[in-house]
Backbone bond lengths (Angstrom), bond angles and torsions (degrees), N, CA, C in turn:
res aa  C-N    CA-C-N  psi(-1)  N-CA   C-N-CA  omega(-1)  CA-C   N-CA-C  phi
1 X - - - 1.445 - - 1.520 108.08 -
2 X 0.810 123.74 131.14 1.905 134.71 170.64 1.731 103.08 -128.31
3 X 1.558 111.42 160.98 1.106 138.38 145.28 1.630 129.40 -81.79
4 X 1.474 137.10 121.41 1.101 130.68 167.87 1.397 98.86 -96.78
5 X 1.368 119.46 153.83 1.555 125.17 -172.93 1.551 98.90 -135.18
6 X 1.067 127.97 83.58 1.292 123.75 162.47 1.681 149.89 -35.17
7 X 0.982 127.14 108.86 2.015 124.11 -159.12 1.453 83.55 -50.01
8 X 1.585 122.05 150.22 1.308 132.48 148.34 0.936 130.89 -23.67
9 X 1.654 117.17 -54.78 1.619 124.83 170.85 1.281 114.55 -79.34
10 X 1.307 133.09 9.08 1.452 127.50 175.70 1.602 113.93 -56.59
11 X 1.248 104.38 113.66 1.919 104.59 172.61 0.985 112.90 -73.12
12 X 1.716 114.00 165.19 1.478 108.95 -149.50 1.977 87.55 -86.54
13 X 0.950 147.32 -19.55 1.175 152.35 166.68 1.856 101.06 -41.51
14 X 1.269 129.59 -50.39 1.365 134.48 178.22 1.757 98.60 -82.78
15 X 0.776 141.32 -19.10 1.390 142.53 171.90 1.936 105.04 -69.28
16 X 1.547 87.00 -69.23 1.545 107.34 176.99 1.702 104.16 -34.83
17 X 1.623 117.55 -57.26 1.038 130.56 167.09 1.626 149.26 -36.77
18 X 1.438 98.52 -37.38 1.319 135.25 129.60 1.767 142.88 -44.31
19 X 1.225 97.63 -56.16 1.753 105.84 158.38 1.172 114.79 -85.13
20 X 1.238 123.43 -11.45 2.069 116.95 168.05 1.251 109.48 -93.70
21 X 1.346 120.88 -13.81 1.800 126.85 154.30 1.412 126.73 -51.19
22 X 1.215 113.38 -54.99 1.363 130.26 170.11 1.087 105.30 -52.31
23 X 1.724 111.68 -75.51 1.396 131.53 -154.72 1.787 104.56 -45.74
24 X 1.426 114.65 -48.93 1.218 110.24 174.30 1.372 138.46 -47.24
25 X 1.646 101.03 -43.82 1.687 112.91 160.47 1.056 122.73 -88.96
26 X 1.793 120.64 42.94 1.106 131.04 142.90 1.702 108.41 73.52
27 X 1.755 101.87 34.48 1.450 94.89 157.44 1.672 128.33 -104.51
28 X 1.292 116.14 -175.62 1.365 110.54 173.45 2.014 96.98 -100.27
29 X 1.007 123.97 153.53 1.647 137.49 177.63 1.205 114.05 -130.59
30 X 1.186 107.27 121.99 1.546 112.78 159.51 1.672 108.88 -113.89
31 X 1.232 94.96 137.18 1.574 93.63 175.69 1.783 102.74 -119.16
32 X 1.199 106.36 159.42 1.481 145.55 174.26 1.263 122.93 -110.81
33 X 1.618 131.51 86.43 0.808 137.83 -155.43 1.575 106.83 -98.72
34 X 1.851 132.38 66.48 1.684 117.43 171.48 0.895 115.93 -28.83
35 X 1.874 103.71 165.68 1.610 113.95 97.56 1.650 138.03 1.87
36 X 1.769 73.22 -86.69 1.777 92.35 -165.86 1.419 108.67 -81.38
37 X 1.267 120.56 -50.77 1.605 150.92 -144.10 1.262 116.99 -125.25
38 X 1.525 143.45 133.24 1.456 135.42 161.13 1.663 84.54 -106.84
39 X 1.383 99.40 148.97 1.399 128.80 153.42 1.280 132.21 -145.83
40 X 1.633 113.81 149.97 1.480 113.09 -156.65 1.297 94.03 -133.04
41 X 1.149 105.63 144.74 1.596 127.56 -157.60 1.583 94.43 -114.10
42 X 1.289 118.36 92.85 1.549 118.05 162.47 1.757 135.13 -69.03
43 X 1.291 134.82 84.17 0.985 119.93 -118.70 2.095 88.27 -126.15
44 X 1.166 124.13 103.25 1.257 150.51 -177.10 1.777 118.66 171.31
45 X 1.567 110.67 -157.08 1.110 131.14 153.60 1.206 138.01 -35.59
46 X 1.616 132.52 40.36 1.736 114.65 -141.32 1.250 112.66 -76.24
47 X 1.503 122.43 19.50 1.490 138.67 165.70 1.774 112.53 -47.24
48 X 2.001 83.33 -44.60 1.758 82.96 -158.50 1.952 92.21 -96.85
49 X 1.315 117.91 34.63 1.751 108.01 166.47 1.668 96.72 -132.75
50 X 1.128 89.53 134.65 2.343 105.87 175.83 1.297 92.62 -72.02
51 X 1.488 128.50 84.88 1.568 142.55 127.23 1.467 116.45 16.86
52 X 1.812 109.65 -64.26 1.441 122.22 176.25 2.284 114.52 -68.31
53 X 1.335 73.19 -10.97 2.156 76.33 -168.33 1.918 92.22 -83.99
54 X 1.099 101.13 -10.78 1.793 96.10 -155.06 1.986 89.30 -109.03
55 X 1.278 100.91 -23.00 1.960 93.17 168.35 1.437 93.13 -98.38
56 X 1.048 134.64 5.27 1.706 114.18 162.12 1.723 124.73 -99.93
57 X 1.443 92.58 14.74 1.568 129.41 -177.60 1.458 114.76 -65.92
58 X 1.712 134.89 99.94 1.796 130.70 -157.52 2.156 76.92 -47.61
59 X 1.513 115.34 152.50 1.163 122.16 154.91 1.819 115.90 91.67
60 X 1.608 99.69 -17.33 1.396 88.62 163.46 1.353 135.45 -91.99
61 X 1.265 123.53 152.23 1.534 114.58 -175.85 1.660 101.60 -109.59
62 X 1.295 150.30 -36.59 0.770 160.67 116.55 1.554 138.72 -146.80
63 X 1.670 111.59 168.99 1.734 123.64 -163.50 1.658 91.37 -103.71
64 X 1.416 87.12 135.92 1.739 89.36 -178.85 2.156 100.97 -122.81
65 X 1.085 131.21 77.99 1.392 123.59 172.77 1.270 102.70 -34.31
66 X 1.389 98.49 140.76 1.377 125.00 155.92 1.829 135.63 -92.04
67 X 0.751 127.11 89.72 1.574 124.05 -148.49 1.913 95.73 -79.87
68 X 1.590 96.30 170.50 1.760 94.27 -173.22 1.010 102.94 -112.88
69 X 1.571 119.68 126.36 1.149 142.44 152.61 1.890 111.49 24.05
């Protein structure tokens, strides 16, 4: 499981971009739509997605893993 944290100015096209990333490698997403901030809740294995491919993403500000319990 990881967090994506979206830059402020991220358009929803780089957002959109973001949840069809995941979605492809077969995760579930929840997104968080701010104010300030969108964030997307990557919600599986984040073993099987390259961490570094998804902060080199137009619109991300940074991926924060979530480790298990």
């Amino acid at each position: 499981m990881m967090i994506v944290i979206m830059r402020a100015d991220a358009s929803m096209r780089e957002k959109s971009a973001g949840i069809a990333r995941a979605e492809d490698f077969g995760f579930k997403v929840h997104l968080s739509d701010g104010k300030e901030r969108t964030i997307i809740g990557i919600i599986g294995d984040s073993a099987a997605i390259n961490r570094e491919q998804i902060e080199r993403m137009s619109g991300v500000e940074r991926v924060v893993p979530i480790l298990k319990p």
